[in-house]
C-alpha positions in Angstrom: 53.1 146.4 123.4 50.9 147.8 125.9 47.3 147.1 125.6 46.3 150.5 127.7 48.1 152.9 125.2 46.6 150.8 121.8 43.5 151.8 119.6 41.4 149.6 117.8 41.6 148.6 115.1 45.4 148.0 115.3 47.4 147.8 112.3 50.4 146.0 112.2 52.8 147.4 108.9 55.7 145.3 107.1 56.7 146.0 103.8 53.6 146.9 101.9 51.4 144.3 103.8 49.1 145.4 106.9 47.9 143.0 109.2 45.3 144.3 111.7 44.4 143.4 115.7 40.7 143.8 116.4 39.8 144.0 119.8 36.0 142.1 120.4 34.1 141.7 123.1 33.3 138.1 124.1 29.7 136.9 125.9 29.6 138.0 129.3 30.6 135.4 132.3 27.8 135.5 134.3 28.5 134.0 138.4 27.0 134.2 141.7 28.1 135.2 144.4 28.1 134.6 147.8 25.0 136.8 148.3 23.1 135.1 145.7 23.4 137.8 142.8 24.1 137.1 139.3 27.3 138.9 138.7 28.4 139.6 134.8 32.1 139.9 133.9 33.0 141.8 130.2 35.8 139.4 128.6 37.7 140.5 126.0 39.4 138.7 123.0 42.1 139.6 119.9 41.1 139.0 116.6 44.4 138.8 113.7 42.9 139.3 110.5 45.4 138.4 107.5 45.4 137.1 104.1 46.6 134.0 103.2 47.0 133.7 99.3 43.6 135.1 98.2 41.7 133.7 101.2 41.3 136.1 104.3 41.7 134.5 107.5 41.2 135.3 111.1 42.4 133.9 114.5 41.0 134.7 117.6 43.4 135.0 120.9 42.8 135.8 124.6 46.1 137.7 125.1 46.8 141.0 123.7 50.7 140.4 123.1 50.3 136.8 121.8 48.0 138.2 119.4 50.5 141.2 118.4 53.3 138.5 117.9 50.8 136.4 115.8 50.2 139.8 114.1 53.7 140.5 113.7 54.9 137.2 112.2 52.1 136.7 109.4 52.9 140.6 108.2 56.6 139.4 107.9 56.0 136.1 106.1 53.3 137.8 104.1 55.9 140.9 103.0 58.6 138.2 102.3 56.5 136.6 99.7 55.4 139.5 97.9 59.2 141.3 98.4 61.1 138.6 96.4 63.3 139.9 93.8 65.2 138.6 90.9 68.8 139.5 90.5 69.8 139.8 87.1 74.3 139.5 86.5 76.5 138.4 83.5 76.1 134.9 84.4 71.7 134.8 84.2 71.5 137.4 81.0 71.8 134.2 78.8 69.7 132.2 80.4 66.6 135.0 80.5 67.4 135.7 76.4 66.5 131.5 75.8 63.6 131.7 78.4 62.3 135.0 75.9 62.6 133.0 72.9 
């Protein structure tokens, strides 16, 4: 993903979960140069903000597309949990009547 085209806040989809990128502005380098003059340089940094069971979590990165594959990978696992289904056939049926019981 290209970070020139993206808006922030980013929301990454899978399944019904979001995860979303937060772009935040970190303290200000400050160096001098060769002149003497105290020269300030804006950094930037990637926040992935996620749940994890009933907890929310966040994880800070310095690269955008390390951050959007960080992004990526927790909306999978998170939809994968939450996506599981139960097949019922001839051979289960019995087993969920004694389980009702």
């Amino acid at each position: 993903m290209s970070e020139k085209r993206a808006s922030f806040p980013m929301d990454v989809p899978s399944g019904s979960v979001t995860v979303k990128i937060y772009k935040v502005r970190n303290q200000a380098c400050r160096k001098k140069s060769k002149t003497g003059r105290v020269v300030e340089a804006k950094r930037f940094g990637y926040t992935v903000s996620y749940f994890a069971g009933t907890k929310r979590c966040w994880k800070m990165f310095v690269d955008f597309d390390e951050a959007c594959r960080e992004a990526k990978s927790r909306a999978d696992s998170a939809s994968n949990v939450f996506g599981r289904t139960v097949v019922i056939n001839r051979a289960t049926v019995p087993v969920f009547r004694c389980a009702r019981q």
